[in-house]
N, C-alpha and C positions, 0 to 999 in steps of 0.2 A: 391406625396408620403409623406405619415405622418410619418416625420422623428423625433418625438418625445422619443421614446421608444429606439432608438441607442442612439442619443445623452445624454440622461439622463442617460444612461449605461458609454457612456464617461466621464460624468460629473464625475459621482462614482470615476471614475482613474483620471481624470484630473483636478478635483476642488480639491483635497487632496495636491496637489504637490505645495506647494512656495518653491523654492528652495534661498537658497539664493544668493545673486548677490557674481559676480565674484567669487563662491568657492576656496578658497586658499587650498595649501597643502605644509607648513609649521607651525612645531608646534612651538610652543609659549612656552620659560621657562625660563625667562627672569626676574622675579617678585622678585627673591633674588638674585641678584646679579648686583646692581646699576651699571652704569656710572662707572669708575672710570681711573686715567690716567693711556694710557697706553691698555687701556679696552675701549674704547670709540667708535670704529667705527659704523658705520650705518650698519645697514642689509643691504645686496644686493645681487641679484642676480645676478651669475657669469655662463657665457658662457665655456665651457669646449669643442671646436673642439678638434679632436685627429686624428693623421697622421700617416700613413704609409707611410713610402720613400717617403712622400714629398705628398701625394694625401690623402685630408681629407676624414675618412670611415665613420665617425661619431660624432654626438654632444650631450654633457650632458649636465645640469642643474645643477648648486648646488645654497650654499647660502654660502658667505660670513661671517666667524668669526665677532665676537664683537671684538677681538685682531690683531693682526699682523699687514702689513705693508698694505695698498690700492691699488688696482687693477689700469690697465690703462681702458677706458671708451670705445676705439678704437681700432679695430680688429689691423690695421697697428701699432701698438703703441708695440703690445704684442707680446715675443718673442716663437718661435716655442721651446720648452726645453722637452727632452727625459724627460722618466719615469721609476720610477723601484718599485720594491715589497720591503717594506722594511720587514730586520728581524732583533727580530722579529717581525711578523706581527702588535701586537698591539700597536708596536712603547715606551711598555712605561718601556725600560729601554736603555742604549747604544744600538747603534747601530749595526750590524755589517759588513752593507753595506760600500762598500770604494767610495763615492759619491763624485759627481767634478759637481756641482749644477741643478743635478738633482729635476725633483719634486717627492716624494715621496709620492706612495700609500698605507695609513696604514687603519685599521679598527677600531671601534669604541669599548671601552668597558676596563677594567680594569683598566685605571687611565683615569685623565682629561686630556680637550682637551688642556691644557696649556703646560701642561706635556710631552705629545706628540707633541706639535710644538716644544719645545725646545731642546726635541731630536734631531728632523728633521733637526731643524739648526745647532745644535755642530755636528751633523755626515755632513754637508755641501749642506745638502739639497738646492735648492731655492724657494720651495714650498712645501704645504705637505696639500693632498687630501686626506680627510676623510670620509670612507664609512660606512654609518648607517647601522643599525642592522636593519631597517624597511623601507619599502620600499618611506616610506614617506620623509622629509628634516625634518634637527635641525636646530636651531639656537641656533649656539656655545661662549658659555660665558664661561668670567672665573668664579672660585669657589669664592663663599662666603668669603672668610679666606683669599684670595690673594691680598695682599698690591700695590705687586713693578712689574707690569707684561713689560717686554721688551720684544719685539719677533719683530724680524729684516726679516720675509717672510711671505707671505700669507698664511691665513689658510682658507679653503673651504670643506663645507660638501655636499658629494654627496650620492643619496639616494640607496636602497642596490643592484636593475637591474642594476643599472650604473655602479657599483664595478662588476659586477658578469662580464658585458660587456666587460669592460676593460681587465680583468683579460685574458677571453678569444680572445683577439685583442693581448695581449703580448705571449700568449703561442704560438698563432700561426707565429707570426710575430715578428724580434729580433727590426730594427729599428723603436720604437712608439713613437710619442711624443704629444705634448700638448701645447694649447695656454691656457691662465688665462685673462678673461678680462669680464670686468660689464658694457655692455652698458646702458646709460641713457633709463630711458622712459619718454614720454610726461606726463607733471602732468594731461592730458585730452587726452584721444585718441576720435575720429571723430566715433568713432562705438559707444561709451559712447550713444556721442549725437544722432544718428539716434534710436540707440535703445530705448533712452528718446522717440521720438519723435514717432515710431511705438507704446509704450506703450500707451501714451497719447491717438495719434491720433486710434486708437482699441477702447479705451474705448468711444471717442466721438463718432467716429460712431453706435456702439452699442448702444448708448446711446439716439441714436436719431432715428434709428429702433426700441428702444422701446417704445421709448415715443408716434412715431406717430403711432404702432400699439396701444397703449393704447386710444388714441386720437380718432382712425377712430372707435375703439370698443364701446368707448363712446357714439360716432356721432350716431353709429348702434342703442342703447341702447335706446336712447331718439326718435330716429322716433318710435322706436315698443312702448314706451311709451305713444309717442303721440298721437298714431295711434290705441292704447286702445287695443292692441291686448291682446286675453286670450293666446296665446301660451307664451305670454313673461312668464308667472308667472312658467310653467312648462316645460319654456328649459333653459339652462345655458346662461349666458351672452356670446356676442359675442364675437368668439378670445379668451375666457378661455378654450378650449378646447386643444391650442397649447400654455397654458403659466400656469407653476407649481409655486403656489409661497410656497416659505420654510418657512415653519413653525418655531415656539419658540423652538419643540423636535427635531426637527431636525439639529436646528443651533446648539444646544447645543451638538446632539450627532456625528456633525462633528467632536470636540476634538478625540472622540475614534476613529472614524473610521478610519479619517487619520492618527491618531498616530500608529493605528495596518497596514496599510498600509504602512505606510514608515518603520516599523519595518521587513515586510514579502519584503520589497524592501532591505532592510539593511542584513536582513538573507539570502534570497535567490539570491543575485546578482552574478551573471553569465554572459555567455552570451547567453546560450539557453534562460535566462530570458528578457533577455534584446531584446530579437526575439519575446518572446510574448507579452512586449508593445511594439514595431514597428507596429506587423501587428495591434493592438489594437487602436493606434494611427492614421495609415494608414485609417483605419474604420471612425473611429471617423471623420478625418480631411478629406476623401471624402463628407460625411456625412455633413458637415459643410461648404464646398466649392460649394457642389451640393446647401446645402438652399441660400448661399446667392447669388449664380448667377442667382438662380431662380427669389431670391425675386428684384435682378437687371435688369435684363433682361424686365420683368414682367411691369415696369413702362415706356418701351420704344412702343410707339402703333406698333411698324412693328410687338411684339411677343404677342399681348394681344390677341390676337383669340387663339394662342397656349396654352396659360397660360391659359384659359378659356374652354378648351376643352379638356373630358378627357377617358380614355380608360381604363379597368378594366385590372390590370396584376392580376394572379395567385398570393395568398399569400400579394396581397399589397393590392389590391380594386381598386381603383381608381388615378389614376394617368395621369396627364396634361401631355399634349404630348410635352410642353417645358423640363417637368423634365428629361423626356424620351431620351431627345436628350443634355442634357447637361449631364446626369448621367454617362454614358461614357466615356466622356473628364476628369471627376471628377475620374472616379475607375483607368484610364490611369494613371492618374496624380502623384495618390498616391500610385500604383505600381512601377512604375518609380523612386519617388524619396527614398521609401525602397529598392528596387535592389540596386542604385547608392547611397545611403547615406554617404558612406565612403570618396565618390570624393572630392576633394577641396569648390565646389562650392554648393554640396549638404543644405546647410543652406537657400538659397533662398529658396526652394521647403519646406525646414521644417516650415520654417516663414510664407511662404502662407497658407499651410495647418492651421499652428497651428492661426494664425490670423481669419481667416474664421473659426474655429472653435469656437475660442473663444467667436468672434459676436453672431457667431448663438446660443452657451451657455445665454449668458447674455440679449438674446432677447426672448428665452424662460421662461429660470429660476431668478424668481423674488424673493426679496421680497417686502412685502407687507405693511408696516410700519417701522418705523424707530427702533422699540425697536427690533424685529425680527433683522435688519443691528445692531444694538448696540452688539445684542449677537453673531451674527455669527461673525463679526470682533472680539471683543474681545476677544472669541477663539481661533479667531485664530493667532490674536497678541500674545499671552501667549504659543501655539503651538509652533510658528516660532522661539521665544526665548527661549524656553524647547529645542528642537528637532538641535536649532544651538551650544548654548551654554551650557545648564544643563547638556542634554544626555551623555556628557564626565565626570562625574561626576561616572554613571553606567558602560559606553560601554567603558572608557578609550578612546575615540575618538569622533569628532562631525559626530556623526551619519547623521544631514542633509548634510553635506558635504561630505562625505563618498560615499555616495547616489550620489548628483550630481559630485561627478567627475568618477564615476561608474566604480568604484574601483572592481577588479578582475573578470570584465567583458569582458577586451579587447573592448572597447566600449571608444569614447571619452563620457560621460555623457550620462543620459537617454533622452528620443525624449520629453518629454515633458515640453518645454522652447524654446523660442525664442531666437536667438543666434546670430552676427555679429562679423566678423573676426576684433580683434584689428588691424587696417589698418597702424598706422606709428609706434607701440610698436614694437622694436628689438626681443621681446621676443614673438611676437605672441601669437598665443593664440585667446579666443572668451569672446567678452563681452556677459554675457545671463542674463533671467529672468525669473522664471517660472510662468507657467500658471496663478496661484493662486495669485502671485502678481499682475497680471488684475486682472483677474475675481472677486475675493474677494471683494475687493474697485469698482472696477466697480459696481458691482451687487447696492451698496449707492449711487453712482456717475449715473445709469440711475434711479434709482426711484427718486433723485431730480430733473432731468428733468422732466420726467412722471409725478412728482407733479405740477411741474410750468405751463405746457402745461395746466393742465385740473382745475390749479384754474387759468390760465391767466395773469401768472404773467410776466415779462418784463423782460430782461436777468439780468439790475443789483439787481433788486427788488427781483429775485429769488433766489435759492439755487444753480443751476446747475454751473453756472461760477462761482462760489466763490469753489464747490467741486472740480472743473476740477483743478482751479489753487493749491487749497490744495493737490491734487492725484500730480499735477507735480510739488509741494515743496518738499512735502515730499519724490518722488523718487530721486529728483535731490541731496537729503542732504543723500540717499543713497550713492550714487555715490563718494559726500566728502566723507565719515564714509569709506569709502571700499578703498578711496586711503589715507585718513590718518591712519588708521588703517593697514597698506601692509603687506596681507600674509593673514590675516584673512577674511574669508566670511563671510559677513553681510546678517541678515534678515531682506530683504525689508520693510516686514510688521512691523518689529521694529519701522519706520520712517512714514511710508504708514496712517497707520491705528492713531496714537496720530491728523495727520494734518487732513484727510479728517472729519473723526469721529468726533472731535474735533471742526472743522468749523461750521459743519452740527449741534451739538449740541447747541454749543454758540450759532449761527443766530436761533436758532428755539425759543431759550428760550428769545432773546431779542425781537424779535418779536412778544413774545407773541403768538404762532402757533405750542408750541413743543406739549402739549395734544393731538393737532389734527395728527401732525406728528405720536407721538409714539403711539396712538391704532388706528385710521381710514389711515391714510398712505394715506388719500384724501381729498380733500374739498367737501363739502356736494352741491350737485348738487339738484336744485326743480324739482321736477317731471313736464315736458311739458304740461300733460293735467289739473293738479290739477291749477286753477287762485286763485290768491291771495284775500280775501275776504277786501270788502271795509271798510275802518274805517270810524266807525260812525260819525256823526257832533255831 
């Protein structure tokens, strides 16, 4: 089955999407208002369990003040302390609560947050939890003007479901209370590294399905060559028939389309939306899983008579009765894991799919020279940094971020990203990478193999192991950028694209071979039957 015409449909939806690594959702407003003693603390995330008569019902999230006094790091460290509503509510004048070291719950909004801890503490507060206007976290600073800040209790802001939660746990229930505490996280969590390494290891194997289809195509190319046949001149080369390479208009007109994509993602996000990419996904990632166990199976002799033998379906033509019998296991596969998606463990099922998709992308869709990769990455370099960072600019919000944490969809994020659970982080949670962070770089990373295979070149004398090691510098200094950076999502391609692009440009021009790279995208092979004429004496 010529599964060209779905998957180029997936492409459409799923080569638009870099998302960026670890989406954060805290904002950042931090830029006026230094350091200063007193004011000095670190951001941190802070665990908020909350109890009923002694049985925890629920857990929040906040982030820890730039002021007050510092959390314990250890659940047993941190003491179980009732809660109350203060009034009034916005904490920012006396109190009139009669408090014996309660933590107090105030809301955000008509004076600062220094203001309201200081409340909190002369009415005898031990704490004071503050709930945002948005559903998103702050990071709370003092004011510009504030010299001498002393605040003897923690202060922590929690996002505005968390306040709604609460509020509704005390109406119903008289004794509530609350632990305060910041456990550490791993400067490296173990998902980081797997998820490195599935990126990587995606793109080599792609990498080298496309190389040796271009390779056996070749092979094909030169027998009809030599063999003088007239049909070569009036059929296509072999194997172009299942491989699209992108054009100069069309790298160029990825900028729009994926920009009006992620916009009609950013407008319309729901969750009936978020149901039409699953099953779109679903499609796709059957689609993707079916080519490449075909194209594995296929090279084992028990299936070669299968793979070679084929029966007309209605609507498809012709179809090998390998396809026939694995296509099934593939539509099971990707039924199942959209039913059960929400389960714990549902990300393996998303990874396979979305990995097998992504090969079977990059073994199709090529480019064809190196200037074609010049323009589509740099696109989409200047994409990823518009759509993470600029878009707040317009939308008041990072729109690419918004997007992947798929914000008012009820949805943890949309399906198309690879994803592994942070295994030792306190705070859980999934390290992910979207599609577009392969495939994009990929798409350079197989055509320097593709090149090296059919001019002959030797692994260090070529291009392909110097891009692999550029693809996994440049992710792995994502990885830094996203944990020194805490709170902010970074755009892979920010990183991706200077190292691979970059390599690939320097070795071409030092060796003298970038001409040949950026308009033929091949080394010029002699025709088989044409012999070289003898030089005269």
């Amino acid at each position: 089955m010529d599964s060209k015409p779905a998957l180029c449909a997936a492409l459409l939806l799923l080569l638009l999407w870099a998302s960026p690594a670890g989406a954060g959702d805290i904002v950042h407003q931090d830029d006026k208002a230094p350091k200063r003693p007193g004011c000095d603390n670190k951001f941190v995330l802070v665990k908020v369990p909350t109890y009923v008569d002694g049985k925890e019902v629920a857990e929040f999230v906040g982030v820890g003040a730039r002021f007050g006094v510092t959390l314990e790091s250890k659940e047993k460290d941190a003491n179980q302390t009732k809660i109350a509503l203060a009034d009034p509510p916005d904490c920012c004048s006396k109190l009139k609560n009669k408090l014996t070291g309660e933590v107090i719950i105030v809301y955000r909004g008509q004076c600062s947050f220094t203001v309201k801890a200081n409340a909190a503490e002369d009415a005898g507060a031990s704490g004071i939890l503050i709930i945002n206007n948005r559903t998103e976290l702050f990071k709370m600073v003092c004011e510009e003007t504030e010299t001498d800040v002393t605040i003897g209790i923690p202060a922590v802001m929690l996002p505005q479901d968390a306040g709604r939660s609460l509020e509704d746990i005390m109406k119903n229930n008289s004794h509530v209370k609350v632990q305060l505490y910041s456990p550490k996280r791993p400067e490296v969590d173990v998902a980081e590294v797997f998820l490195w390494l599935m990126a990587v290891g995606t793109i080599l194997c792609s990498s080298y399905w496309s190389a040796w289809s271009a390779r056996e195509a070749a092979i094909e190319q030169d027998k009809l060559l030599k063999d003088g046949s007239d049909e070569f001149l009036s059929m296509e080369a072999p194997g172009s028939s299942s491989v699209v390479d992108i054009s100069t208009t069309s790298a160029i007109l990825f900028v729009v389309i994926a920009s009006c994509f992620l916009i009609m993602l950013y407008k319309l996000m729901s969750l009936w939306f978020i149901e039409v990419l699953v099953v779109l996904f679903a499609i796709g990632g059957a689609e993707g899983l079916q080519t490449c166990l075909v194209a594995l199976l296929s090279s084992f002799r028990w299936f070669e008579h299968s793979s070679e033998s084929f029966v007309k379906v209605p609507f498809l033509g012709a179809v090998s009765h390998l396809t026939l019998a694995v296509s099934p296991f593939c539509i099971v596969f990707a039924v199942v894991w959209a039913v059960f998606r929400r389960v714990s463990f549902a990300w393996i099922g998303q990874d396979i799919l979305g990995i097998a998709l992504i090969i079977t992308v990059l073994q199709i869709i090529r480019v064809p020279n190196l200037k074609v990769g010049t323009i589509l990455l740099s696109c989409a370099f200047f994409y990823d940094i518009f759509w993470v960072f600029v878009s707040k600019w317009w939308f008041h919000e990072s729109v690419m971020i918004v997007v992947a944490r798929g914000d008012n969809s009820g949805e943890d994020g949309i399906p198309m990203l690879l994803k592994i659970p942070r295994m030792f982080d306190p705070w859980g949670g999934y390290s992910i990478i979207g599609f577009g962070d392969i495939i994009l770089p990929g798409l350079l990373v197989a055509f320097s193999l593709r090149y090296d295979w059919l001019s002959k070149k030797n692994l260090q004398g070529g291009y392909f192991l110097w891009a692999m090691i550029a693809y996994g510098l440049g992710l792995l200094i994502t990885y830094v950028a996203l944990n020194l950076m805490d709170g902010h999502g970074q755009p892979a391609l920010l990183y991706i694209v200077p190292f691979t692009l970059g390599t690939f440009l320097t070795l071409g021009k030092k060796r003298g071979e970038l001409k040949i790279l950026w308009t033929r995208g091949e080394p010029e092979r002699p025709c088989p039957h044409v012999h070289p004429q003898p030089t005269p004496q």
